[in-house]
C-alpha positions in Angstrom: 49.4 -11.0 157.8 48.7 -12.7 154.2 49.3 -10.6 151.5 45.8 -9.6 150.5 45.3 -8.0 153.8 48.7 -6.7 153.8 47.8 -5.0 150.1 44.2 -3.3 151.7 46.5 -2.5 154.9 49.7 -0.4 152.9 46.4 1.6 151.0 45.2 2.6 154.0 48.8 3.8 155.6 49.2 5.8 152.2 45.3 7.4 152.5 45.7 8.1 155.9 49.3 10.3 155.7 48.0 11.6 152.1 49.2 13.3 150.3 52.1 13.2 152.1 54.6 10.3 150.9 55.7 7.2 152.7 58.4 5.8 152.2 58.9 1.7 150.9 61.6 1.4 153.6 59.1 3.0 156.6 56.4 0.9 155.0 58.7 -2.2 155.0 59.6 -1.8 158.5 55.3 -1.4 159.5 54.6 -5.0 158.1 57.6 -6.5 159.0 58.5 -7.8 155.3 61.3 -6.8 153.0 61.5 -3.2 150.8 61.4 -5.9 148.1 58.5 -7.2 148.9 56.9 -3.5 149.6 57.9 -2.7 145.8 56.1 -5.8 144.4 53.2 -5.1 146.2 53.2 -1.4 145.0 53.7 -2.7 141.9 51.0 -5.2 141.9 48.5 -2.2 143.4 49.0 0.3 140.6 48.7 -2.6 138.1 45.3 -3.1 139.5 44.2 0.5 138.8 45.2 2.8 142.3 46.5 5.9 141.8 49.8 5.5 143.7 52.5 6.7 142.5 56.3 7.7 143.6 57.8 11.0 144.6 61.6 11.3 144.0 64.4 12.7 146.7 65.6 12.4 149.9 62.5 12.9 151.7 60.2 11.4 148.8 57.7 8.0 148.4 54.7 6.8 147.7 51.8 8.5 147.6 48.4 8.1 146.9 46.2 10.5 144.6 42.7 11.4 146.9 41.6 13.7 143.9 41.1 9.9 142.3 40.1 7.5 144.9 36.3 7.0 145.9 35.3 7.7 149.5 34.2 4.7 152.0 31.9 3.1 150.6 28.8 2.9 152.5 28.2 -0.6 152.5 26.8 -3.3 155.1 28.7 -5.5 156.0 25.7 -7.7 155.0 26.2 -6.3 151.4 29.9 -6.2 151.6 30.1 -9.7 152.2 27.4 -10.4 149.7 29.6 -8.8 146.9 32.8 -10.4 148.1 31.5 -13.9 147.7 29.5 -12.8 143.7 33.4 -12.0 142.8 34.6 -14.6 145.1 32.4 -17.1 142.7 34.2 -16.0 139.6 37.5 -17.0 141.0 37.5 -19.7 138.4 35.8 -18.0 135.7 37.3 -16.2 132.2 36.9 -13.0 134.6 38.9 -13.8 137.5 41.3 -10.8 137.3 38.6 -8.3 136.4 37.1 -10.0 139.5 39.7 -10.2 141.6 41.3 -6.5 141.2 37.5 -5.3 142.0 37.3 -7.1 144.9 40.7 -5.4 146.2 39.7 -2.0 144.9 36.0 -2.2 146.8 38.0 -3.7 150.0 40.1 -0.7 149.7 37.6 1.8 149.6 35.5 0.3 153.0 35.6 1.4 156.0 38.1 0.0 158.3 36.1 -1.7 160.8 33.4 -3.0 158.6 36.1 -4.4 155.9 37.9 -6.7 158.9 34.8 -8.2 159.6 33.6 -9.1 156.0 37.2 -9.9 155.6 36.2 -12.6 158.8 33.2 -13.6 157.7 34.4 -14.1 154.3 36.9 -16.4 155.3 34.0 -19.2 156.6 31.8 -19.3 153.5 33.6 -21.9 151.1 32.6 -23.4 147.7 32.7 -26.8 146.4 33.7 -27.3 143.3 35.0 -30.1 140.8 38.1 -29.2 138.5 38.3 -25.9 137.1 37.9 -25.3 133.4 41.0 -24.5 131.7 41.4 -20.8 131.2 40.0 -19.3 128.3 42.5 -17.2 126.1 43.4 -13.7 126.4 40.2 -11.3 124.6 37.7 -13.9 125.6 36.6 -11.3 129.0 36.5 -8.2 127.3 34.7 -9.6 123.7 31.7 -7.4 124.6 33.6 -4.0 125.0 35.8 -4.0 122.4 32.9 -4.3 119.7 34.7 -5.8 117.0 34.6 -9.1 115.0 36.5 -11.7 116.5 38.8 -14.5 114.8 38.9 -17.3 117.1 40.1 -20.8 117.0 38.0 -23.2 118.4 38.1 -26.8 119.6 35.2 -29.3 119.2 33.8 -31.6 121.9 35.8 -34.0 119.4 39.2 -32.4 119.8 38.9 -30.6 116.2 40.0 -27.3 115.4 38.6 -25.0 113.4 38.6 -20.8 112.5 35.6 -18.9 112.1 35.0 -15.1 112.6 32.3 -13.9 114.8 30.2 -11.0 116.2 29.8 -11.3 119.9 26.6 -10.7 121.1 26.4 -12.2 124.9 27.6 -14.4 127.9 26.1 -17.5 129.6 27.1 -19.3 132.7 26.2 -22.2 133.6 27.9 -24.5 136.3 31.0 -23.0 136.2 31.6 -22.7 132.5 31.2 -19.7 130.5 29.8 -19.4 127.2 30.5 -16.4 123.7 27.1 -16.2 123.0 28.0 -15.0 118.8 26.9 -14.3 115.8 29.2 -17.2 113.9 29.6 -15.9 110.1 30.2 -19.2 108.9 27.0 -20.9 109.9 25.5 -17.9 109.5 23.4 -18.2 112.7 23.9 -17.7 116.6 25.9 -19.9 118.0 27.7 -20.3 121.5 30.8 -21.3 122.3 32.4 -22.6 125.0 35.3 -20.5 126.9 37.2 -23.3 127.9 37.4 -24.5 124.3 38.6 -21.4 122.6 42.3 -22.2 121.8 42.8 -18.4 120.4 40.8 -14.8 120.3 41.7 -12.3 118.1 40.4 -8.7 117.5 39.9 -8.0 114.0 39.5 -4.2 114.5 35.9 -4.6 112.3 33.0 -3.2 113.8 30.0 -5.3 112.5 26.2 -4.4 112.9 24.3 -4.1 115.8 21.9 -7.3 116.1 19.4 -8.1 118.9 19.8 -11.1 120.8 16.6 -12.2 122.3 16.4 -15.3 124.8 14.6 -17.3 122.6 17.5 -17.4 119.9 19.6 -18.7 122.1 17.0 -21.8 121.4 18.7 -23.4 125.3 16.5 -26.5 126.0 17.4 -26.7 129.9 17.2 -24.2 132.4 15.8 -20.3 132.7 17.8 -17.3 131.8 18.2 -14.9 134.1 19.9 -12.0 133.4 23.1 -10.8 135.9 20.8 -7.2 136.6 17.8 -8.9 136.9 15.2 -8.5 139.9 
């Protein structure tokens, strides 16, 4: 058993005994790996957002909160599958680990049956790719919710480095790279800069006006839009 499955697997031990505890050692000794190993993958499980968490004593563990977990989720396994590979795609993206702790959190949530076989279908869909773009800095996935003006230093197509301040307004992908759509303040215009090129992203704590961003500013001359919630 790899470890993803083995992550989705020790959830569904914990849901089915809740709210009673398990233990890391009985847990341990279910998938045949070390109570080290158990612990890091705890661990790694409430770093991703479920509600597990540890009961002391003698006859304590882990357990996991039902009052905050969702129900199966009704899915397909047509739609399962569907949503798997969407956050499978943004493996390489500045969203990876928002991606990749949804994907274990909607796996989680499945039902049992229905999960193994997306899980097996899943495994035969595969994406070619050329190199991966290098990862863009830390504030560049949640620009957007934190609302504030950004400093950011960013690297030219010439190697040149420069700091600016902007609002963001927006992303675009586009083969594999990722775009800040932003207001830049010292151009005074909207400009869009690439993820991959952003050496550094800091909040400024500012909160600047609202503007609307239409398509057309954007002033792209290849391709259509579309937007992610589109028809």
């Amino acid at each position: 058993m790899n470890r993803t499955d083995r992550l989705y697997a020790i959830v569904e031990a914990l849901r089915a005994v809740a709210p009673r505890p398990l233990s890391a050692r009985r847990l341990a000794e279910r998938f045949e790996v070390s109570t080290r190993t158990i612990e890091r993958d705890l661990s790694s499980l409430q770093q991703t957002g479920v509600p597990i968490w540890a009961e002391p004593g003698r006859t304590g563990g882990y357990c996991l909160d039902t009052a905050h977990t969702l129900p199966p989720l009704g899915l397909t396994v047509e739609e399962a599958l569907a949503v798997t590979i969407g956050l499978g795609m943004l493996a390489s993206s500045p969203f990876r680990a928002e991606a990749s702790a949804a994907l274990g959190k909607v796996l989680a949530v499945m039902d049992g049956s229905r999960a193994e076989e997306t899980r097996a279908l899943a495994a035969r869909v595969h994406l070619l790719q050329g190199d991966p773009p290098a990862p863009a800095p830390d504030g560049f996935s949640d620009a957007l919710r934190a609302g504030t003006v950004l400093r950011i230093r960013y690297r030219d197509r010439a190697g040149v480095e420069t700091e600016r301040e902007v609002e963001p307004q927006g992303y675009v992908g586009r083969d594999g790279t990722w775009y800040l759509i932003a207001w830049c303040r010292t151009h005074s215009a909207i400009r869009a800069f690439r993820g991959d090129r952003i050496v550094a992203a800091e909040p400024t704590g500012e909160r600047p006006p609202r503007r609307e961003l239409t398509a057309a500013d954007l002033d792209i001359p290849y391709g259509d839009l579309r937007p992610v919630l589109g028809p």
